[in-house]
VOZA-159504 format. One record per atom (N, C-alpha, C): residue number from 1; residue in one letter; chain; atom name; x, y, z. Coordinates in steps of 0.02 Angstrom, whole numbers, plus 50000, padded with zeros to 5 digits. Layout:
REM VOZA-159504
k; r; c; a; x; y; z
NUM; A; A; CA; X; Y; Z;
...
//
This chain:
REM VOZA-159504
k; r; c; a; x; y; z
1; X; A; N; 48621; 45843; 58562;
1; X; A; CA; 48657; 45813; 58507;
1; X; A; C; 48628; 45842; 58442;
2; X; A; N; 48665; 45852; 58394;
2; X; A; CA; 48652; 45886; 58342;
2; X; A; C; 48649; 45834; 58285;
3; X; A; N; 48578; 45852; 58262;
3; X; A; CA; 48572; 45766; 58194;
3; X; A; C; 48548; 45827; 58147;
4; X; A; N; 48532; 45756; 58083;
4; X; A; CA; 48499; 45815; 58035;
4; X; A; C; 48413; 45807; 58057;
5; X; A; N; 48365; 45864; 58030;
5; X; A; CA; 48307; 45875; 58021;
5; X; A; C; 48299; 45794; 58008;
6; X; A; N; 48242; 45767; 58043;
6; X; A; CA; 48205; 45717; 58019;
6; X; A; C; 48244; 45642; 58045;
7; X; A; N; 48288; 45643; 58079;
7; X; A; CA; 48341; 45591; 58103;
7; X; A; C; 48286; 45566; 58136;
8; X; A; N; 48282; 45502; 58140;
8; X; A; CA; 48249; 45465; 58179;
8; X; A; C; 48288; 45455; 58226;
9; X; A; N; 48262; 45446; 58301;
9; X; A; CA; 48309; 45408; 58364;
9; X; A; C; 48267; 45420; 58406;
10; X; A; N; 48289; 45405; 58453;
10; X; A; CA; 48239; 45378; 58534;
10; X; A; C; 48221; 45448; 58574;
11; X; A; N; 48143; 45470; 58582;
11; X; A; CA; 48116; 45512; 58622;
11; X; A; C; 48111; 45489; 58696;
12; X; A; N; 48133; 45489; 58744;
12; X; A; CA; 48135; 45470; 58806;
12; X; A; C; 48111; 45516; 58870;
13; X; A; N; 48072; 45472; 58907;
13; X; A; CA; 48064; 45517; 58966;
13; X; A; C; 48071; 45476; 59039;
14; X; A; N; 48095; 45520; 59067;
14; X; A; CA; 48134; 45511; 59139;
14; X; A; C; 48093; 45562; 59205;
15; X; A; N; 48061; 45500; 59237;
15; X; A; CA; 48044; 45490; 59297;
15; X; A; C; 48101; 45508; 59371;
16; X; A; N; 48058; 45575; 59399;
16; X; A; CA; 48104; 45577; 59453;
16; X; A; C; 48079; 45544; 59513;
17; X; A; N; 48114; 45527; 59571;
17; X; A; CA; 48082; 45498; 59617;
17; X; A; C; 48036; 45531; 59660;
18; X; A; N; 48037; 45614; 59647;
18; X; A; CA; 48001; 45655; 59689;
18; X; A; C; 48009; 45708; 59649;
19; X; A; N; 47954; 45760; 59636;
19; X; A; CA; 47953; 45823; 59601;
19; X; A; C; 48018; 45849; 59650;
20; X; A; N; 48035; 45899; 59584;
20; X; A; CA; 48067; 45944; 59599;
20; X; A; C; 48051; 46018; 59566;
21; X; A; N; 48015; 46069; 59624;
21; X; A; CA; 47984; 46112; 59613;
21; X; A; C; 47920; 46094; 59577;
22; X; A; N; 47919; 46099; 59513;
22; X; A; CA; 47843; 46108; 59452;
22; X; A; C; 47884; 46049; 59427;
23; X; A; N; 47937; 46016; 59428;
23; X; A; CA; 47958; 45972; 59382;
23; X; A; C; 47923; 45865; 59406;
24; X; A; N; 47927; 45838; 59377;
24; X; A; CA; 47910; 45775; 59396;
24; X; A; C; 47942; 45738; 59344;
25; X; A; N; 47971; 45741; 59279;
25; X; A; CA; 47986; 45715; 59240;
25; X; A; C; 48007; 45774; 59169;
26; X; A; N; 48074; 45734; 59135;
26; X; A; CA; 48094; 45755; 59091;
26; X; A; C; 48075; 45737; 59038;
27; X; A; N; 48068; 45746; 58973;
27; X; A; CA; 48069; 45714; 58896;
27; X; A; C; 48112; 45769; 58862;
28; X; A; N; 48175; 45700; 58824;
28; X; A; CA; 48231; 45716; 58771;
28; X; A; C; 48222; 45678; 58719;
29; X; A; N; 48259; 45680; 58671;
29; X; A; CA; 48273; 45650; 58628;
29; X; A; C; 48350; 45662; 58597;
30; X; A; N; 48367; 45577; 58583;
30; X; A; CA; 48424; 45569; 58565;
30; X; A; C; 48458; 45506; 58504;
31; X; A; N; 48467; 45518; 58478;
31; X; A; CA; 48506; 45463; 58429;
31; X; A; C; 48546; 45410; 58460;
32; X; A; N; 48585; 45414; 58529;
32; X; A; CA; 48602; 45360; 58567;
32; X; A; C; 48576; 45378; 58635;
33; X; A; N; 48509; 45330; 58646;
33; X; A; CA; 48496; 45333; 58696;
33; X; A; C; 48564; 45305; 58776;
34; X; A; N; 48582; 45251; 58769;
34; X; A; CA; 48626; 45237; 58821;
34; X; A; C; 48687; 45283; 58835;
35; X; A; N; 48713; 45342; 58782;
35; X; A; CA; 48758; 45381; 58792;
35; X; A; C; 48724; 45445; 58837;
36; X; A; N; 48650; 45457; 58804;
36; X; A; CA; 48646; 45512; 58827;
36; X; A; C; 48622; 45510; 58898;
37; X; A; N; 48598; 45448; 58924;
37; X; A; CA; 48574; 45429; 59003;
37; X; A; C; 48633; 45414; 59044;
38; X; A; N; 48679; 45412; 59006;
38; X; A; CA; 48749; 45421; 59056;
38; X; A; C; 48780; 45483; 59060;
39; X; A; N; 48767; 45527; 59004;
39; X; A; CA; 48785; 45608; 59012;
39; X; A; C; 48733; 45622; 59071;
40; X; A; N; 48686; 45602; 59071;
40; X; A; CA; 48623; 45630; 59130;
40; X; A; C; 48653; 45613; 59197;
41; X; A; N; 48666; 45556; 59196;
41; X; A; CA; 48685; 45530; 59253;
41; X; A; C; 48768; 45538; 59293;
42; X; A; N; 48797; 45572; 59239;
42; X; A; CA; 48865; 45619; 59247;
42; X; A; C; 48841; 45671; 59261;
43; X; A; N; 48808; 45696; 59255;
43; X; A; CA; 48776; 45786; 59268;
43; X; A; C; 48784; 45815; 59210;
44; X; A; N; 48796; 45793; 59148;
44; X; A; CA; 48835; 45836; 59092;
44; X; A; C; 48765; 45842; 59045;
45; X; A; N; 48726; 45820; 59070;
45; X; A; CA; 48670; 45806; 59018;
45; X; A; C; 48622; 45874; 59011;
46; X; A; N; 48545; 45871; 59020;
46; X; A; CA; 48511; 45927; 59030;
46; X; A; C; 48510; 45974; 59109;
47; X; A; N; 48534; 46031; 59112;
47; X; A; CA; 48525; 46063; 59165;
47; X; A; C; 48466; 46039; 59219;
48; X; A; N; 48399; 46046; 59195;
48; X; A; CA; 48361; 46011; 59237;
48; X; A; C; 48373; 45952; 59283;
49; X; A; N; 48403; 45894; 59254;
49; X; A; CA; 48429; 45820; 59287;
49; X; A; C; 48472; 45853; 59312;
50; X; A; N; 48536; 45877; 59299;
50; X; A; CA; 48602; 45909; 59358;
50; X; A; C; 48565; 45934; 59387;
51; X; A; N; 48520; 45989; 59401;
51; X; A; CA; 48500; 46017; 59468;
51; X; A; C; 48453; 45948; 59515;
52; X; A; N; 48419; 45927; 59478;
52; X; A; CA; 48375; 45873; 59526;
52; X; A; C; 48447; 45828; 59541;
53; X; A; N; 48502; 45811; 59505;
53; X; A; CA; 48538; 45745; 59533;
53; X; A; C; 48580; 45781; 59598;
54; X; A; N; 48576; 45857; 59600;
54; X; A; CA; 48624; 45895; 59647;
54; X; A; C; 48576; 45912; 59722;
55; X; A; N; 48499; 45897; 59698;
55; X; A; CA; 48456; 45901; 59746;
55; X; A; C; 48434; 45853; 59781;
56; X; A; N; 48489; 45775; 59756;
56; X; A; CA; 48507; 45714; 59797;
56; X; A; C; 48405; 45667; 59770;
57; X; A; N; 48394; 45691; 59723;
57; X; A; CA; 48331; 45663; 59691;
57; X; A; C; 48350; 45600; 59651;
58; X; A; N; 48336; 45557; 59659;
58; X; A; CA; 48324; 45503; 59589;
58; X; A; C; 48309; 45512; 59533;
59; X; A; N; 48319; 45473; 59484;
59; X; A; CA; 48283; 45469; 59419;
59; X; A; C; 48295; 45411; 59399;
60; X; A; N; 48237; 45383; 59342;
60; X; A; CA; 48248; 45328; 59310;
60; X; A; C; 48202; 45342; 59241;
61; X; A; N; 48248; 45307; 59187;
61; X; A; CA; 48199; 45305; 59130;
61; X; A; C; 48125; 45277; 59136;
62; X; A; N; 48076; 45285; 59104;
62; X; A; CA; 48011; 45264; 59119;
62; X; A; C; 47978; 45238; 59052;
63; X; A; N; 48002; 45270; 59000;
63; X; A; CA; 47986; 45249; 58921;
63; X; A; C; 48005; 45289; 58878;
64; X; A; N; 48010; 45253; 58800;
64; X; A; CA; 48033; 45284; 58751;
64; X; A; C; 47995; 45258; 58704;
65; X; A; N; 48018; 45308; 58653;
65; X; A; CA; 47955; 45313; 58596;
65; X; A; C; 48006; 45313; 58532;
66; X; A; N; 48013; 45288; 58457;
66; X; A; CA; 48054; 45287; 58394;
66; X; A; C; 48012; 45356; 58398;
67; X; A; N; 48048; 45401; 58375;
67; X; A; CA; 48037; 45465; 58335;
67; X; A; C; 48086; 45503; 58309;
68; X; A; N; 48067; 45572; 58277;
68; X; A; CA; 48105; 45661; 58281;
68; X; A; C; 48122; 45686; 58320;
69; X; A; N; 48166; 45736; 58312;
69; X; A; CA; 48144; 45815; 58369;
69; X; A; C; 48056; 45823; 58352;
70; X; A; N; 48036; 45812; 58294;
70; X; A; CA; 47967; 45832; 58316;
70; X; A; C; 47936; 45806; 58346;
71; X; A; N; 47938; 45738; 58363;
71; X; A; CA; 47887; 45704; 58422;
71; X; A; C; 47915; 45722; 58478;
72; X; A; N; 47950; 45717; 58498;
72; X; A; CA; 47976; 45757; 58571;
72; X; A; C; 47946; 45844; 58580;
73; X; A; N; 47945; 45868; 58521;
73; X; A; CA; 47918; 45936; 58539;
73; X; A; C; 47829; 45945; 58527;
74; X; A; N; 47824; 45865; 58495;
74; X; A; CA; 47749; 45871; 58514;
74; X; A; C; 47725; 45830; 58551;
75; X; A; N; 47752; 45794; 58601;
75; X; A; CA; 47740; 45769; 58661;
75; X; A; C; 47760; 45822; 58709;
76; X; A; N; 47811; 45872; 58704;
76; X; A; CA; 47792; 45914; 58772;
76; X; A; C; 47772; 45992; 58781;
77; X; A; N; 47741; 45983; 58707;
77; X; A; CA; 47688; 46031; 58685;
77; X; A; C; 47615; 46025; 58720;
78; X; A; N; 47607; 45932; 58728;
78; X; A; CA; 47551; 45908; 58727;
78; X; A; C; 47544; 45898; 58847;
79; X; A; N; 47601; 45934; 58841;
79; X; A; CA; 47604; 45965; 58924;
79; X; A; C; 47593; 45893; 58943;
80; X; A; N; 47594; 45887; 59065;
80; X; A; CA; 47574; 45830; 59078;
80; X; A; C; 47628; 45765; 59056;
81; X; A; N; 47668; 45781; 59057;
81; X; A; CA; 47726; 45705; 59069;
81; X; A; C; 47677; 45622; 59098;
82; X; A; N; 47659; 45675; 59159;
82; X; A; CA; 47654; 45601; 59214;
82; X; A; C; 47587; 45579; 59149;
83; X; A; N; 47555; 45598; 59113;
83; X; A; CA; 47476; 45574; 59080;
83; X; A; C; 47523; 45497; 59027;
84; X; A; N; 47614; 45495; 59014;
84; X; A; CA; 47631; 45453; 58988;
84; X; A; C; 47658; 45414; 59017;
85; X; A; N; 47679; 45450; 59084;
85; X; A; CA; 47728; 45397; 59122;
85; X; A; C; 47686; 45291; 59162;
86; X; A; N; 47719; 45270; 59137;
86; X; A; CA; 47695; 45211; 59163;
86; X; A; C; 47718; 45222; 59253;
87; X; A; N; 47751; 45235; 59259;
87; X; A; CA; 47784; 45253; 59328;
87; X; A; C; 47729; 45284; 59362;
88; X; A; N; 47683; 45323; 59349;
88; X; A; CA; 47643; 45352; 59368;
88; X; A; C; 47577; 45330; 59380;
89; X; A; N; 47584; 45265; 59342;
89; X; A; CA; 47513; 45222; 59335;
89; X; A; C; 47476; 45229; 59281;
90; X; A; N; 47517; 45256; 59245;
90; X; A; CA; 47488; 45264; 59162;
90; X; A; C; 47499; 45202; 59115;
91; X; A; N; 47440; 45193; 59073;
91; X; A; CA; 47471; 45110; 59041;
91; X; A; C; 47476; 45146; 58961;
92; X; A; N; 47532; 45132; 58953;
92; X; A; CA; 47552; 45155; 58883;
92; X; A; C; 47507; 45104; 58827;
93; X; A; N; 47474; 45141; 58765;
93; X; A; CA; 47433; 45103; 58722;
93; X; A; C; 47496; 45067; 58685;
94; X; A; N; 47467; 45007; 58649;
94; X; A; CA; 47525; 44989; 58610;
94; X; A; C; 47536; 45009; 58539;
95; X; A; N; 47592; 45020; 58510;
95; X; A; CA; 47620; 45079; 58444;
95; X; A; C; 47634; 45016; 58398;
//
């Protein structure tokens, strides 16, 4: 989705039920989160989720964060998904 520079909206990351390949989890970001987890869940969303939803894999949201595009690109700058996922047994600090 295309916002301006600096748009605040929801950084999200999504828990698969089983790696797929090197993958274990996604992080996006979006200005409507509930639209864009139904594009995911249509297949229309990020390539990654269509190939895991076509590889009969699960997914579920796991947490979200208020931010930018820049916190999303510095959360997966900062590599290691599962180190945020509560799903994983990670306890998120409180913000």
């Amino acid at each position: 989705m295309t916002a301006p520079a600096g748009t605040v909206g929801t950084v999200y990351l999504i828990h698969f039920d089983r790696p797929y390949r090197h993958a274990a989890h996604y992080t996006g970001w979006t200005v409507d989160l509930d639209t864009r987890l139904a594009e995911h869940a249509a297949g229309r969303g990020a390539r990654l989720l269509a190939v895991v939803q076509a590889a009969g894999i699960g997914w579920r949201l796991a947490r979200t964060w208020p931010g930018t595009r820049s916190r999303e690109r510095q959360i997966k700058k900062q590599g290691g998904a599962s180190r945020f996922c509560p799903l994983c047994g990670v306890r998120p600090h409180a913000t």
